[in-house]
N, C-alpha and C positions, 0 to 999 in steps of 0.2 A: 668718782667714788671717793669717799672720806672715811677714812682710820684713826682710831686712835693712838697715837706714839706709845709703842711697847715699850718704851724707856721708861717711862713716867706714869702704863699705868696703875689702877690701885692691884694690890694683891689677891683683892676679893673678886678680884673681877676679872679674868685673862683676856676678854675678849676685846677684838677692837670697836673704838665706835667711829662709823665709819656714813656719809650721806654723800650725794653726787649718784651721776650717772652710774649703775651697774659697769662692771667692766667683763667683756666676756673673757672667759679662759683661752679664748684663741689670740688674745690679745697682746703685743711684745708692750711690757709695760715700761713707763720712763718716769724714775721714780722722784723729788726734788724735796730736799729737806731744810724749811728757814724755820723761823722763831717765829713772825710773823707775814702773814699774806703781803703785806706792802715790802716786803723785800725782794720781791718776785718782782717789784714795778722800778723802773726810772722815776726815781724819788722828784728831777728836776720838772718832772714834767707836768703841768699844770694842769693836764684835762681831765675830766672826769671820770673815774675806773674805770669803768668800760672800755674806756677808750687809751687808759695810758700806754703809752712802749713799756715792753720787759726790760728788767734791767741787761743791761749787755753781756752779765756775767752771767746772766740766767738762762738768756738768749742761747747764749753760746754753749752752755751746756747742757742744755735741750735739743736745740740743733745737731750738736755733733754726737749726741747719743743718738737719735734718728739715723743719723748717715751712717752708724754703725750698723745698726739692723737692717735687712732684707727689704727692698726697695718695695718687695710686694704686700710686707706686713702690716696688720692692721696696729692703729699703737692707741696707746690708752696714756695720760698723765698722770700722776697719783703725787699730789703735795703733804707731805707731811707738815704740821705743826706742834710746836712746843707750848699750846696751850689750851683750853678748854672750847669746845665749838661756841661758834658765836654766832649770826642772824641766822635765822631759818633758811634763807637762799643763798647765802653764802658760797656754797658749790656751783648755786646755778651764777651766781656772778663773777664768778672766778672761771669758769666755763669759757662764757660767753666774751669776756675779756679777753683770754688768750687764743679765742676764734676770731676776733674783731681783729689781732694783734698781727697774727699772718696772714688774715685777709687780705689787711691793708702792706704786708711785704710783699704778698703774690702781688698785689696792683701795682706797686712800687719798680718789680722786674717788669710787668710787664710794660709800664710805661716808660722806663728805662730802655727796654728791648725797641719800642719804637722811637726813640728820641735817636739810640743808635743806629737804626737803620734809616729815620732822615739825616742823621750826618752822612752816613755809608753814600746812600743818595745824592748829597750836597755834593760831596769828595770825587764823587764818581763822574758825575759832570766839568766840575772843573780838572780832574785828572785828565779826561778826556780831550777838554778843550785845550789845555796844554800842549798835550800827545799830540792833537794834529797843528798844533800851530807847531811845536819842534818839528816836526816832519816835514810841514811846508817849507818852514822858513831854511831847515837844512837842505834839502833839495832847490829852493831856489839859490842859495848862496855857492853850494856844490856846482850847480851849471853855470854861475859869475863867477866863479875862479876854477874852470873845470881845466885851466892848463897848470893848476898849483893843488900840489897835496894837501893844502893850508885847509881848500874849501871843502877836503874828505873828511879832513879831522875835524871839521867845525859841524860838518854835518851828523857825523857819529857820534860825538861829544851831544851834539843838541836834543835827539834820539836818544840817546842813553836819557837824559836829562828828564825827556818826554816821562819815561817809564818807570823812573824814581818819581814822580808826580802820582802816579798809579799806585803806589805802594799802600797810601793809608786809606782807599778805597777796597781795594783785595783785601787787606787786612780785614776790614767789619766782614762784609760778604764771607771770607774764608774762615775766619777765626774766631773773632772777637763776640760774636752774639750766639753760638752754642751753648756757652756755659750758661751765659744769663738767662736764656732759654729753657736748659734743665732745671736750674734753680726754680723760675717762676713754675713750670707743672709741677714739680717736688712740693714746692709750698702750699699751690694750690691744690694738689691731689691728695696729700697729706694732713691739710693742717682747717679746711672749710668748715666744709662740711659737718653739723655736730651727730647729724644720723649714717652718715659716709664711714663705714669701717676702715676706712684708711686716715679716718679724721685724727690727727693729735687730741681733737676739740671733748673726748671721752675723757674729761677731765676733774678731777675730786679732789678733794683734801681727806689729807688725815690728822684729826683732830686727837687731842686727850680728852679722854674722860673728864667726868667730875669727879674727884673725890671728899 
């Protein structure tokens, strides 16, 4: 939806002027104020608005206002700007932009998430292959010097050893890919969809009038 900046507008007029998707009342709005639409984008990035990344600074406080509100809530975006509406779809392209923007971050986790879990995979096999080779080779060197302590301690040390190998495969499996996990459904469940009430994609500007 699009508003026009109550700072700026005419006297004669209180009202806002406002285009973009409706936003329902049930909706926790997340509200972003620049000068211009292109402040909202990563200036370096060469691709075509539709498709640019948010600026980081924009990102990030969009993002972290979401995380604030009720994981169940439906959200809406509402841009303000400090100047006169300008193309006619404007709203719809500014929409479709910052749907295009989290889509491609939900992709990002989730192909992250599996990139992680074939490392976890890789790690886990060679943890494994370790683990039994210390165990072998401890136990055989154990029964070659089984009239000398040397070959207890060499065997318990190799073992121990084995299971330090183990460590950065438990790690992904245990730990390491939950978060990235939440993240991607967060992004996706939030941010797609533009008829999804839970979409961020309920997206406007608010413009100034003319005067």
């Amino acid at each position: 939806m699009t508003r026009a900046n109550p700072a700026i507008s005419s006297s004669a007029n209180d009202d806002n002027t406002s285009a973009g998707d409706p936003i329902s009342s049930k909706c926790a709005v997340i509200e972003v104020h620049v000068g211009e639409l292109k402040q909202l984008f990563n200036s370096i990035d060469p691709s075509p608005f539709r498709n640019k990344d948010l600026d980081p600074a924009a990102e990030e406080f969009i993002v972290g206002w979401a995380k604030e509100l009720p994981r169940d809530a439906a959200l809406a975006l509402v841009v303000d700007l400090d100047r006169q509406a300008g193309l006619p779809d404007e709203a719809a392209v500014l929409r479709d932009a910052i749907h295009e923007f989290f889509r491609q971050r939900a992709e990002a986790y989730r192909r992250g998430l599996r990139e992680l879990f074939h490392r976890g995979r890789t790690s886990l096999l060679i943890g494994l292959t370790v683990l039994a080779a210390a165990i072998a080779l401890g136990d055989f060197l154990a029964t070659l010097m089984k009239t000398s302590r040397i070959g207890e301690i060499i065997r318990e040390s190799l073992t121990i050893g084995g299971w330090v190998s183990m460590w950065r495969p438990l790690e992904v499996f245990l730990y390491d890919w939950w978060p990235i996990r939440n993240e991607a459904r967060r992004t996706a469940t939030r941010s797609i969809s533009r008829h999804d009430e839970k979409a961020i994609g309920q997206a406007g500007l608010i413009e100034a009038p003319s005067i």
